[in-house]
C-alpha positions as CSV (number, residue, x, y, z in Angstrom):
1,X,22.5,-73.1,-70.7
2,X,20.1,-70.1,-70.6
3,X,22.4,-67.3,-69.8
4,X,19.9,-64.4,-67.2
5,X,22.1,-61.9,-68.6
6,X,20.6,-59.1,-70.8
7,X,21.4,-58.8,-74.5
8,X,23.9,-56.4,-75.7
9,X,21.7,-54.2,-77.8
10,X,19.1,-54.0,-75.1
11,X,21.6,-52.8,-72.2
12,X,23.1,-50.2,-74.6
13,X,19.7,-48.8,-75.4
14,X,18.8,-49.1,-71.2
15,X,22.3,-47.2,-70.6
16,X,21.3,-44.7,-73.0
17,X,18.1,-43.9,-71.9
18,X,19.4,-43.2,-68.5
19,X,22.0,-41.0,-70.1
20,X,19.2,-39.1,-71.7
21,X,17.6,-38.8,-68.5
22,X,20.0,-38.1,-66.2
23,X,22.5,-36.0,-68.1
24,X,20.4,-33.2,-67.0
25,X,20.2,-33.5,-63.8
26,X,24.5,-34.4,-63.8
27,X,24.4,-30.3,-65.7
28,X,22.4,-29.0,-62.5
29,X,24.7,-30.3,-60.0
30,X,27.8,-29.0,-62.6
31,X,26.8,-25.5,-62.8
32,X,25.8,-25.0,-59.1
33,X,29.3,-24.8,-58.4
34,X,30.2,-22.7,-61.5
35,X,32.0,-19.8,-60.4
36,X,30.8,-18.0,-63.9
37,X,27.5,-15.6,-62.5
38,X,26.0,-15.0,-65.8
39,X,26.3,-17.5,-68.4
40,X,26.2,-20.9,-68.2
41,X,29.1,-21.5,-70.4
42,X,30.8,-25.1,-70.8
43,X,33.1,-26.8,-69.9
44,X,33.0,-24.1,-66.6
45,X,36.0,-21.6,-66.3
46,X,36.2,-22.6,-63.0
47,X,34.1,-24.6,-59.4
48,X,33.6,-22.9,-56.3
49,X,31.5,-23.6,-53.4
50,X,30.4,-19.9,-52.5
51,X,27.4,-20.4,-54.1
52,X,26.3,-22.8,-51.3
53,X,26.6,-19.9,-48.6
54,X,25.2,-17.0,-51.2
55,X,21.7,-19.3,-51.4
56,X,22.0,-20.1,-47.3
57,X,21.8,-16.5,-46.9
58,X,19.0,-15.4,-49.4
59,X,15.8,-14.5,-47.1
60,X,13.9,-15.1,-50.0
61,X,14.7,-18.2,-50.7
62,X,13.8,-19.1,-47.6
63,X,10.4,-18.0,-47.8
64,X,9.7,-19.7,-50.6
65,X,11.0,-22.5,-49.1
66,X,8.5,-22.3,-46.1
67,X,5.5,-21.7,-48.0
68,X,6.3,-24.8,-50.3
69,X,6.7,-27.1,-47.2
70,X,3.0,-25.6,-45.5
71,X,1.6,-26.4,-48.9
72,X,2.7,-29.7,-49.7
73,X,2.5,-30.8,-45.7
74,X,-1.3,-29.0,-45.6
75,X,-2.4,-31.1,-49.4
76,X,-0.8,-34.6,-48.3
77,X,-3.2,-34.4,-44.8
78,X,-6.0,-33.7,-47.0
79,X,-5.0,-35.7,-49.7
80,X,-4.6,-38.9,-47.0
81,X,-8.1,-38.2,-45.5
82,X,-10.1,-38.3,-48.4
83,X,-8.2,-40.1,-50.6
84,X,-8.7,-42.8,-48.2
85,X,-12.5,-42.5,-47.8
86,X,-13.1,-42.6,-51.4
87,X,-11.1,-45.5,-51.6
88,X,-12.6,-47.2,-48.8
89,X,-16.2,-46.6,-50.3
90,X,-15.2,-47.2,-53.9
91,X,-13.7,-50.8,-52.7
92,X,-16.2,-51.9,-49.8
93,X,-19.3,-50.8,-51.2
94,X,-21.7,-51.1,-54.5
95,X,-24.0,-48.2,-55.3
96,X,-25.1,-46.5,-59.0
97,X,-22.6,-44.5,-60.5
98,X,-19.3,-46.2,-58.5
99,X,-17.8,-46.7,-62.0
100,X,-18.6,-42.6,-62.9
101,X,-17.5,-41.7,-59.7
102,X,-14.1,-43.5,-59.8
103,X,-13.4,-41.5,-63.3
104,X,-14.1,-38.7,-61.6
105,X,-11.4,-39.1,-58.7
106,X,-8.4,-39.9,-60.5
107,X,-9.3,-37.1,-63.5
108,X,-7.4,-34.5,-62.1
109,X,-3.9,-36.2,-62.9
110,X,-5.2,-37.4,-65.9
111,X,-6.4,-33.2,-66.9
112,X,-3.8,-30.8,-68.5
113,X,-2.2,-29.0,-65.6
114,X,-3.0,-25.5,-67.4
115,X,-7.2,-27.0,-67.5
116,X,-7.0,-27.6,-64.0
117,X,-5.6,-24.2,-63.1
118,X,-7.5,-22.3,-65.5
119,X,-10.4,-24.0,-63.7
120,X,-9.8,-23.4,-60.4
121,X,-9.0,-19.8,-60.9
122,X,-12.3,-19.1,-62.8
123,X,-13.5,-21.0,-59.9
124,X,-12.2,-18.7,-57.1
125,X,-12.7,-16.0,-58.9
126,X,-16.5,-16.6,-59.9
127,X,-17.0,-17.2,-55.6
128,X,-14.7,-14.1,-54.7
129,X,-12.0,-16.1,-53.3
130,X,-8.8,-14.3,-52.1
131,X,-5.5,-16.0,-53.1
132,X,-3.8,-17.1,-50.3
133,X,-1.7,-20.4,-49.3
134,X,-5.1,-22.1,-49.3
135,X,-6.1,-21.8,-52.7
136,X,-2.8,-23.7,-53.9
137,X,-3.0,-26.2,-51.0
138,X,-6.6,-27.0,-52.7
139,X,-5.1,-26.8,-56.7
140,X,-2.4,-29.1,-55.4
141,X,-4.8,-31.5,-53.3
142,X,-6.8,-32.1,-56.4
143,X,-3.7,-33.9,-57.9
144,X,-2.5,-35.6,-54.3
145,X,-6.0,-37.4,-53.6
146,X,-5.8,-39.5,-56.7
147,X,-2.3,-40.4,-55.7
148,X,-3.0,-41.8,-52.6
149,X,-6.3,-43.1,-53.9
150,X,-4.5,-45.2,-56.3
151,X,-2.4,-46.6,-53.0
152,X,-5.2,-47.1,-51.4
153,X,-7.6,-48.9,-53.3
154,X,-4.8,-50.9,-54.6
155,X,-4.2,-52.0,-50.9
156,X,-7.5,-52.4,-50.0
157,X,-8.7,-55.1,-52.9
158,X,-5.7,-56.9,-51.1
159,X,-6.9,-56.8,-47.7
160,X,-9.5,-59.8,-47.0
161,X,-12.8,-59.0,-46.0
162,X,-12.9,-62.2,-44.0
163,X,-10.6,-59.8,-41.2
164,X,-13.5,-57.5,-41.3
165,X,-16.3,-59.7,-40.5
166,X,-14.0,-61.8,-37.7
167,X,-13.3,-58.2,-35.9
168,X,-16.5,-57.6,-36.0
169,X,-17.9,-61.3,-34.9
170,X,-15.7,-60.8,-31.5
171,X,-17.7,-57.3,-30.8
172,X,-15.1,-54.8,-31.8
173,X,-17.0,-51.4,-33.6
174,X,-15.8,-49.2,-36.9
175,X,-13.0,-47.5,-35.2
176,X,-11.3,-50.4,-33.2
177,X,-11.5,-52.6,-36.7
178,X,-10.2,-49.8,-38.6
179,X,-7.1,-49.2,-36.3
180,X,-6.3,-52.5,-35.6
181,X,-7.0,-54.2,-38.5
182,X,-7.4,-51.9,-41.5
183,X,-4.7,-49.4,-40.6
184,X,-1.9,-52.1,-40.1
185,X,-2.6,-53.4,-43.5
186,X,-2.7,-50.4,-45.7
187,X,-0.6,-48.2,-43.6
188,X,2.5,-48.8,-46.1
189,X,0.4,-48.0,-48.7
190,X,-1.2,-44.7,-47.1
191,X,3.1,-43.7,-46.3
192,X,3.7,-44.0,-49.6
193,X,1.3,-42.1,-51.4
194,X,1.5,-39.3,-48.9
195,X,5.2,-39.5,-49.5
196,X,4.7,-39.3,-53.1
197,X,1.3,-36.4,-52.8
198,X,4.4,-34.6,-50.9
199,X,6.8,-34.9,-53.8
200,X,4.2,-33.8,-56.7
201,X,3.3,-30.6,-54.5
202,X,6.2,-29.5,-53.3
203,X,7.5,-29.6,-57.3
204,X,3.9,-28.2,-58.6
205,X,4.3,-25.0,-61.0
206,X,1.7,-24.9,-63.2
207,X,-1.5,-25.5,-60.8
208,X,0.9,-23.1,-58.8
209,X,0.8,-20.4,-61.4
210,X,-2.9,-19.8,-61.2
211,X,-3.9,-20.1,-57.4
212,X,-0.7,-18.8,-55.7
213,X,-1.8,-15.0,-56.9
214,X,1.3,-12.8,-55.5
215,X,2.9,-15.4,-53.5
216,X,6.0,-17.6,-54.8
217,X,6.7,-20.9,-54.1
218,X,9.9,-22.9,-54.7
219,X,9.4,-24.2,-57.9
220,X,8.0,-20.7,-59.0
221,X,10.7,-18.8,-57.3
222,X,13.1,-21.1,-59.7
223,X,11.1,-20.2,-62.5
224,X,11.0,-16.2,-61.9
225,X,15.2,-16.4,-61.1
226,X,15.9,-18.0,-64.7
227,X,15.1,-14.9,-66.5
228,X,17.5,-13.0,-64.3
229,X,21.4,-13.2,-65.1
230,X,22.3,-12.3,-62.0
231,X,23.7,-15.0,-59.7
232,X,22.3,-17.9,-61.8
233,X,24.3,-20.4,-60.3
234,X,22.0,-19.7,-56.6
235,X,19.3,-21.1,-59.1
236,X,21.4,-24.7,-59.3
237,X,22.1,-24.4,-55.6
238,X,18.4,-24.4,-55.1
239,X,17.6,-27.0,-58.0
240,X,19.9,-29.4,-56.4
241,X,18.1,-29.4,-53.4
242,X,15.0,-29.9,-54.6
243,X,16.4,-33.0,-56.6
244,X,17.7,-34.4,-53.5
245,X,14.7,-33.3,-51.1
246,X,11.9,-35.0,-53.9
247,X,14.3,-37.8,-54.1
248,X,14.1,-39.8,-51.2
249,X,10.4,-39.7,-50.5
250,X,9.9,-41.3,-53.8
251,X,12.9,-43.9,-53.1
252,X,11.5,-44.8,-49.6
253,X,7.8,-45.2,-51.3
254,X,8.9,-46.8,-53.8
255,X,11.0,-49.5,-50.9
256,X,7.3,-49.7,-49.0
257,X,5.2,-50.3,-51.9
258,X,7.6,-53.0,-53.3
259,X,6.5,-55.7,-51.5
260,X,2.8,-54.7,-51.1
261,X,1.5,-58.3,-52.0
262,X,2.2,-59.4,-49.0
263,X,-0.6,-58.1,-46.1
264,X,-2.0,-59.7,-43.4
265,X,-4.5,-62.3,-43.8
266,X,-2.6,-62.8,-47.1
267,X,0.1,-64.7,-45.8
268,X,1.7,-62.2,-43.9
């Protein structure tokens, strides 16, 4: 009898990969309830939850806060709208220089962060841009349009173009097909990349670094509070949220895009 359980060897080495991986993370959660302010010294002398009120209360972590959630909320819209088009025209049509143009879409993930902040900056600078929220929302929308591109075409190469042509046959126009046919089919696919585009922005530091100018957002806030030894353990408080706040948008898009073979026309 062929036993489906996995060899020994092969679930050590899977247990301790997610050791290496998550042992981190277990250190965050540790030391945000270290009541040691300076050092992060181990095991910790003692646990507290103070820290947990001291973070409620800092205005400026709130403020960071809010300008991370108008980025991320302001690229995912973008990201969504065009990352959508192109898909759709990449897909459903043939012209000279798809193939070019497809390399060109998903090369911003593919780039260096530092190359494509380094870029955009010269960019803004050469065209006398002022920083502001909406040169990060456009750094970080560079990034979240291949995301949901991805989604998307992979969606749409399942969707049947026989659908198209029926709604069409019984005299419906662009817009009824698209949201009554089109929309149905990839809208799993469309919540999940914009749920992931969300995650990737609202974590984004080194895009951050060059368009945010004077402003802080979370991530960078985190970064500019590590070289302070003052109330370190507010750093955790805040790391642990993020953790928690990235994690379930990536959970629930990874539940919705799990059983993505299925649309309808396809059996659905």
């Amino acid at each position: 009898m062929r036993s489906d359980r996995a060899p020994l060897g092969l679930a050590v080495a899977a247990a301790g990969g997610l050791l290496f991986l998550l042992a981190p993370l277990a250190l965050i959660f540790l030391y945000a309830f270290t009541t040691d302010e300076r050092s992060y010294t181990f095991p910790p002398p003692g646990l507290t939850t103070k820290w947990l009120a001291v973070a409620w209360g800092r205005q400026d972590v709130w403020d960071a806060l809010g300008l991370s959630l108008r980025v991320a909320s302001l690229a995912t819209v973008i990201a969504l709208v065009l990352g959508t088009l192109c898909a759709a025209a990449m897909v459903r049509t043939r012209f000279f220089g798809r193939d070019a143009i497809s390399l060109l879409v998903v090369l911003p993930i593919a780039l260096p962060g530092i190359i494509t902040g380094i870029s955009l900056r010269s960019a803004f600078s050469l065209m006398d841009i002022p920083f502001s929220t909406w040169t990060i929302v456009l750094g970080h929308a560079t990034f979240c349009i291949v995301v949901v591109y991805n989604n998307a075409v992979a969606r749409f190469r399942r969707l049947s173009g026989s659908l198209l042509e029926a709604s069409a046959d019984l005299g419906a126009n662009g817009f009824q097909t698209f949201r009554h046919v089109v929309l149905p089919n990839i809208g799993t696919a469309l919540l999940a990349g914009g749920m992931l585009a969300f995650a990737l922005s609202f974590d984004e530091v080194i895009v951050t670094t060059f368009t945010a100018g004077q402003q802080a957002t979370l991530p960078i806030w985190m970064l500019e509070e590590l070289v302070r030894p003052r109330q370190r353990p507010v750093t955790n408080v805040v790391a642990m949220a993020v953790v928690l706040v990235t994690l379930l948008p990536i959970l629930a898009a990874y539940s919705l895009t799990r059983g993505g073979d299925d649309v309808a026309g396809g059996g659905k």
